[in-house]
C-alpha positions in Angstrom: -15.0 -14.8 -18.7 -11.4 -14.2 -20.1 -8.6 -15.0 -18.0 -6.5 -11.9 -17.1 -3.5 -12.8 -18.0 0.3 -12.1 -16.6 2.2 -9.2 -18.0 5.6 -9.7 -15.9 6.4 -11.3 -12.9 9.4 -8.3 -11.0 11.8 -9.4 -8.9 12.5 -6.8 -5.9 14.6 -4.0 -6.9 17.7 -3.2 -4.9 16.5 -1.7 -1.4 17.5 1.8 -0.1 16.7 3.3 3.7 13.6 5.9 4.3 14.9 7.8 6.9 16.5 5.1 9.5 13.6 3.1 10.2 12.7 1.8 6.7 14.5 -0.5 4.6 12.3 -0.8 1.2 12.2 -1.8 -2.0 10.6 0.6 -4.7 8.6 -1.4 -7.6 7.4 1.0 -8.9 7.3 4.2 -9.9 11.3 4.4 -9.7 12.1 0.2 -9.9 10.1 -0.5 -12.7 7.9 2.1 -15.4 4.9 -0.1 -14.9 1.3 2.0 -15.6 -0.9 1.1 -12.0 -2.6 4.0 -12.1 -4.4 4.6 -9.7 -1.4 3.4 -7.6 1.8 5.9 -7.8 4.0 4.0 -5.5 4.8 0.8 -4.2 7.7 0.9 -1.5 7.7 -3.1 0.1 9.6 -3.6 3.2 10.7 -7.1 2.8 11.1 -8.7 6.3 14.0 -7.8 8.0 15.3 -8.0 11.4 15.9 -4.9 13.8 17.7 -4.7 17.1 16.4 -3.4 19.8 17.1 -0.1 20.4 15.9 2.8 23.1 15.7 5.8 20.4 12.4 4.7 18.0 13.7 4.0 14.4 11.8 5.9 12.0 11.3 9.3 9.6 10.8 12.5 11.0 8.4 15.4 9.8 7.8 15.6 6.3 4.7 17.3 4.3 2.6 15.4 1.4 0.2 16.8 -0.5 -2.1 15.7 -3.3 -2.3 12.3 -3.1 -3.1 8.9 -0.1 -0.5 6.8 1.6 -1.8 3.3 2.7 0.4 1.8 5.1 -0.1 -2.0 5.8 1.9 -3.8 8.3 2.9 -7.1 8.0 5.4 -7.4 11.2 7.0 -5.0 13.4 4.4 -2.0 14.7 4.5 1.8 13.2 3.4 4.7 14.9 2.2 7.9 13.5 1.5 11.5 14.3 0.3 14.4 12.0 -0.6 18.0 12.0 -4.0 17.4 11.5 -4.0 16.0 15.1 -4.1 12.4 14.2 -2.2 9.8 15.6 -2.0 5.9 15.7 0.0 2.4 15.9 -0.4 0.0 13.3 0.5 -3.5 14.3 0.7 -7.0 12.3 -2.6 -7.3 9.9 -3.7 -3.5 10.6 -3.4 -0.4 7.7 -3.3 2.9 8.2 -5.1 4.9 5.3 -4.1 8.4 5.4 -5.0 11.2 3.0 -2.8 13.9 2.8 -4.9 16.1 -0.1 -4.5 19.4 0.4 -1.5 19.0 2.4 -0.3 17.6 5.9 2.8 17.0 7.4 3.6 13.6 9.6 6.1 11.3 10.8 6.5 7.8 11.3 8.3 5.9 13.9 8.8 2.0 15.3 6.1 1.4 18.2 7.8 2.7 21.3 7.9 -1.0 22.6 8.6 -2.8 19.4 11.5 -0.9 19.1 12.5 -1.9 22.7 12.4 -5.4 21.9 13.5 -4.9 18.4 12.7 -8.1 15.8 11.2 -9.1 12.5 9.7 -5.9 10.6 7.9 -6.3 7.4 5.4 -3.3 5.7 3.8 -2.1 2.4 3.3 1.8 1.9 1.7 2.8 -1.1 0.8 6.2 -2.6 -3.6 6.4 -3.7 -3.1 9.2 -6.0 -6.3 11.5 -6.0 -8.1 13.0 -9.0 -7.6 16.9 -9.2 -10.9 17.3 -8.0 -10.1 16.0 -4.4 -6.4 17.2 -4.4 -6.9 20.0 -2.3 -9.9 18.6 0.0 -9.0 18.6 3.4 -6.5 15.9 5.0 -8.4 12.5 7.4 -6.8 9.5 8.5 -8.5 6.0 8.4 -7.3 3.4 11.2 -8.0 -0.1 10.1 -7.1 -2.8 12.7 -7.0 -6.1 11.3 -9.7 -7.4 13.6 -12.4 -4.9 12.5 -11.4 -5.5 9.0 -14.0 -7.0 6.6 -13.6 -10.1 5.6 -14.2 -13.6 3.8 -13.6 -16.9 4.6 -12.5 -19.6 1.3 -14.0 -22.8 1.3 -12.2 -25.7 2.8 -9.8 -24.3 5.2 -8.3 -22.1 2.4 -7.7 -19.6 4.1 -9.1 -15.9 4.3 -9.5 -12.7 1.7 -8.8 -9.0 4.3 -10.9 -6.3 2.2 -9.2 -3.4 3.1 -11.2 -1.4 0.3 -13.6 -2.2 -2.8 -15.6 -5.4 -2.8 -15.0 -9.1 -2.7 -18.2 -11.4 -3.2 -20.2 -8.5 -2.1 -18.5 -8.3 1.2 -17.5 -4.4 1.3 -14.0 -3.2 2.5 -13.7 -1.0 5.6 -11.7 2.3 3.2 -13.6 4.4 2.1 -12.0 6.0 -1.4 -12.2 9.0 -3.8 -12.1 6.3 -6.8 -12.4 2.9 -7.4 -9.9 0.8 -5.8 -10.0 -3.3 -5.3 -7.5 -3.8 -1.9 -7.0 -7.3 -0.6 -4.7 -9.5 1.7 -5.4 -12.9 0.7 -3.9 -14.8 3.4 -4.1 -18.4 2.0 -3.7 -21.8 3.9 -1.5 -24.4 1.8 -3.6 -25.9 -1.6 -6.3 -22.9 -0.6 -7.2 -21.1 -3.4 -9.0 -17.9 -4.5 -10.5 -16.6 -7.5 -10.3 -12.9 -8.2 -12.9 -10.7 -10.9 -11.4 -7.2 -11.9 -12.5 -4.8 -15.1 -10.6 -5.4 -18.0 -9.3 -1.4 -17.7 -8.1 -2.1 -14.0 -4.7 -1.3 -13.2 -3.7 -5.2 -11.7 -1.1 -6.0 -9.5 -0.5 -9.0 -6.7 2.9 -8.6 -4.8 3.9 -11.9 -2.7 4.4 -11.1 1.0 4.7 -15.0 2.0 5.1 -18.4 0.6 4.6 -19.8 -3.1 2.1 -19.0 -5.5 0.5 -20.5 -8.7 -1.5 -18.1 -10.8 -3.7 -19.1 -13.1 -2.7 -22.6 -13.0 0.8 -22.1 -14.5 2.9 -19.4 -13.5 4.7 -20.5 -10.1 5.7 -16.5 -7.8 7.8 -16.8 -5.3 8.2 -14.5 -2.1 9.0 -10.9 -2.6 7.6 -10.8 -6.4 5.2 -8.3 -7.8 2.9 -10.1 -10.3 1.7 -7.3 -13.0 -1.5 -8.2 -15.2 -2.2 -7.3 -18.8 -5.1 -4.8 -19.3 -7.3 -7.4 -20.5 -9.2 -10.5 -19.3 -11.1 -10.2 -15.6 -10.2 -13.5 -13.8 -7.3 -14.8 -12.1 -6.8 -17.6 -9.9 -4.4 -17.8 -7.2 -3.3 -21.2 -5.7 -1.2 -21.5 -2.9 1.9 -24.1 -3.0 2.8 -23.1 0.6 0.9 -21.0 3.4 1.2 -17.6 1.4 0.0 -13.9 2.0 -0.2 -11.9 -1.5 -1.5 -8.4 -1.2 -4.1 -8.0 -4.1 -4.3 -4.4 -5.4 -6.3 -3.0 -8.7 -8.0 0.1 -9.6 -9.7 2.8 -12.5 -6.9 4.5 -13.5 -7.2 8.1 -13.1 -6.7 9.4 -16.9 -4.7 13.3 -15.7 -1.3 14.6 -16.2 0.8 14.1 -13.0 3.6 15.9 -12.1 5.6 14.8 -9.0 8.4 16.5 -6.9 9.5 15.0 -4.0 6.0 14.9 -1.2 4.2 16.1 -3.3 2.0 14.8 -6.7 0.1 17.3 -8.6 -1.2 17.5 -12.0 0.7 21.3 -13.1 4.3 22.6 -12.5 2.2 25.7 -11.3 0.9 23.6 -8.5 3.8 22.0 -7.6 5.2 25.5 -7.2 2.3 26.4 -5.0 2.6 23.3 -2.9 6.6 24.3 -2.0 5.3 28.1 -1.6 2.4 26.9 1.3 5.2 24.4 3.0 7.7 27.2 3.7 5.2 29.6 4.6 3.9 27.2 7.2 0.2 26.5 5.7 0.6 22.7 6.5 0.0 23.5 10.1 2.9 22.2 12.5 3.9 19.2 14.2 7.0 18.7 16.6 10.0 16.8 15.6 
């Protein structure tokens, strides 16, 4: 098979706060016009260090509609509430999957004790955009704790591949998702390596949480890089130069207009217009500050 090969390797735009809790920096859509459909948004909290502090860090209440956020934690611990009536901590190695569709409102805070203690804090959140057919279906939350998660060990002490969705070697990821979606952390050991197969019409990205990488046998990534593949080929080989974590991510694009404002991601104006109309009349249910 055809190598899959590298499009660009991004460097970590500048970062900005989400709310007080989150320090991120957006790769895409804002950082770079990169097509990852069908991934919307890639906000990467690059490890940083909190103090301790009695009053959680965090955003409050805020709707979303149309669309998935997929919240992996790396360090640090998050806890979240919605107006479904879900709730959760995510701490290191666990993702919280939750699907906002036809509208939801949550929050998102430090752990209670994490923020206490304060120290090294380090997340991914990305936005799973849903086709129109599943926009409006009703909101669920997935919990994913890193020690139920599906996974795959690499010859040789290489290290591990998580499956958080999709399917590596036939081992099956514990998400369950409206379209085809390929989500991995490969948490290599140093000179581990793992090979990865993906469609040629896959949207392909790897973003470097840890350590060194080679891909392919050529390019060397460093930490904090997003790695983004050309729309052709279907292998790609990762090697590890130091003990590295690279969060694998590729999926079918979803081929429908978007149109985004603010929380929400719909495919009309008309909707969009709808979607503000339901929040201020309170149809996203309620949840307290």
């Amino acid at each position: 098979m055809e190598t899959k090969k590298i499009k660009n390797v991004l460097k970590a735009p500048a970062p900005h706060m989400v709310g007080d809790g989150f320090r991120v920096h957006n790769f895409f859509p804002s950082g770079y016009e990169i097509e990852m459909s069908p991934f919307f948004l890639l906000d990467y909290g690059s490890k940083i260090e909190f103090s301790a502090r009695k009053k959680p860090r965090g955003v409050g209440v805020h709707p979303h509609r149309g669309f998935e956020t997929v919240t992996i934690a790396y360090h640090g611990a998050v806890a979240h509430h919605d107006s479904s009536g879900n709730s959760g901590v995510i701490y290191p190695g666990d993702v919280q999957w939750m699907t906002a569709a036809g509208g939801v409102l949550h929050k998102e805070y430090h752990e209670e004790n994490y923020s206490l203690t304060g120290g090294p804090f380090q997340m991914i959140q990305l936005w799973v955009n849903l086709p129109a057919v599943n926009k409006m279906c009703r909101p669920k939350y997935q919990a994913i704790k890193q020690a139920d998660m599906a996974h795959f060990d690499l010859p040789e002490n290489g290290g591990k591949i998580e499956i958080i969705a999709g399917n590596y070697t036939g081992i099956k990821g514990n998400a369950a998702t409206f379209t085809p979606i390929e989500l991995y952390n490969a948490r290599l050991n140093k000179g581990g390596t793992a090979n990865f197969n993906f469609p040629e019409n896959f949207n392909t990205g790897f973003m470097v949480i840890e350590g060194l990488v080679r891909i392919n046998g050529t390019e060397i990534v460093p930490v904090d890089s997003f790695i983004y593949f050309e729309n052709k080929g279907e292998e790609i080989k990762v090697e590890a130069l130091e003990n590295s974590v690279v969060l694998i991510l590729s999926g079918e694009p979803i081929d429908e207009p978007i149109v985004q404002y603010g929380p929400f991601l719909m495919n009309t104006e008309a909707e969009i217009h709808q979607a503000i109309e339901d929040y201020n009349q309170g149809r996203f249910g309620y949840l307290e500050e």
